[in-house]
Phi, psi and omega in degrees: 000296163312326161304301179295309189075068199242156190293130161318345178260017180235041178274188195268162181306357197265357161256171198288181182295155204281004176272344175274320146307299164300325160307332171251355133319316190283334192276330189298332199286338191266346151241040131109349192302308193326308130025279200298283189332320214272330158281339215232270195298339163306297178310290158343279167325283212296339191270351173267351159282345163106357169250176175302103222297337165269129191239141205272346179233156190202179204218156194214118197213164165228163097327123192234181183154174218273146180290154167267119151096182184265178173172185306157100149087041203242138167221208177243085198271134193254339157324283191274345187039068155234158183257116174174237204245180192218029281242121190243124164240157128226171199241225185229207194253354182246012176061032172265148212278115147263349154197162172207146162234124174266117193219173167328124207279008194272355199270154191296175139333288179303355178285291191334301193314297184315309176307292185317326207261329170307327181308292219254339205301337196271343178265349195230032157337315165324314177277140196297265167224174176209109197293148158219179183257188208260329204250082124217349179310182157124137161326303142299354164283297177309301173273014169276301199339293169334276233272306176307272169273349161092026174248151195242094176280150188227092205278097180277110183239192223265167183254177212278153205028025169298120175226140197078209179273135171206159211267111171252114177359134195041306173314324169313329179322296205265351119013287205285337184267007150310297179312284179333303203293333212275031176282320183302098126019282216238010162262009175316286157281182168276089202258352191282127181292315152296142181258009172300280177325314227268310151313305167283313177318339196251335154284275199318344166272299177319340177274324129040265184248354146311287174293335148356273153303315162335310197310000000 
């Protein structure tokens, strides 16, 4: 469903009914397994890759895009000028998803940040520092981060006269994990009337690619 992007009532006959499918999609999102699953297969990759299952730097970008349809939690981003959502992920340094809060595109980076680290900050004690891009910058953002959540931003900006795409430190991680998702049909837009929902879609494509590697 997520590959394809196919509606839940047209998924295919070898599966059970799609009101019996979406009920235990929806009971995994409200308590919390998809989540649960996107930690317990992290850990995993990272310990067959030779790290630590808690990993001390992580990397932090947002996305906007556009919405399908009405929902819940919408805006205007006049930067990118697009009308929707807004997606603040973060990742580890192998690009894996440690948390994302999904919100209105009118709210700033720096709002995103704030959610995100009010949210998630008491769970990722672990971390160190964490690469951005210049709009999480300014001086005083940066050491309220700190001072706040105990994360140390490492502000990567385009170097002078740089034009087009060019490959920047660290920043490129979370870059390649945009990429991944947009492989997905249906995270191409915002299709979820909740931005909760919006939020489990995007653990469920990483657990994804997560078994993947596994395999």
């Amino acid at each position: 469903m997520l590959r394809t992007g196919c509606a839940w009532r047209l998924l295919p006959h070898d599966f059970p009914k799609w009101r019996t499918v979406y009920g235990y999609f929806q009971q995994w999102h409200e308590d919390g397994t998809w989540k649960k699953l996107n930690r317990i297969f992290r850990e995993k990759v990272r310990l067959k890759a030779g790290r630590n299952t808690h990993p001390s730097a992580g990397c932090l970008d947002s996305q906007s895009l556009k919405k399908a349809g009405t929902g819940q939690e919408t805006g205007y981003d006049g930067g990118k000028k697009v009308n929707g959502r807004k997606r603040t992920i973060l990742v580890d340094t192998m690009g894996l998803l440690l948390d994302v809060v999904v919100h209105g595109a009118h709210r700033s980076d720096h709002q995103g940040l704030i959610l995100l680290g009010t949210w998630f900050a008491p769970l990722w004690q672990c971390l160190q520092v964490i690469w951005t891009d210049s709009t999480f910058g300014g001086k005083d953002f940066i050491y309220w981060v700190e001072h706040t959540f105990g994360w140390t931003l490492n502000v990567v900006s385009k170097k002078q006269g740089q034009k087009g795409f060019e490959v920047l430190p660290r920043r490129w991680v979370v870059e390649r994990t945009f990429a991944w998702f947009g492989r997905y049909r249906r995270l191409s837009k915002d299709y979820e009337y909740l931005p909760t929902t919006s939020e489990t879609m995007l653990y469920v494509a990483m657990v994804h690619l997560m078994l993947q590697r596994l395999a």
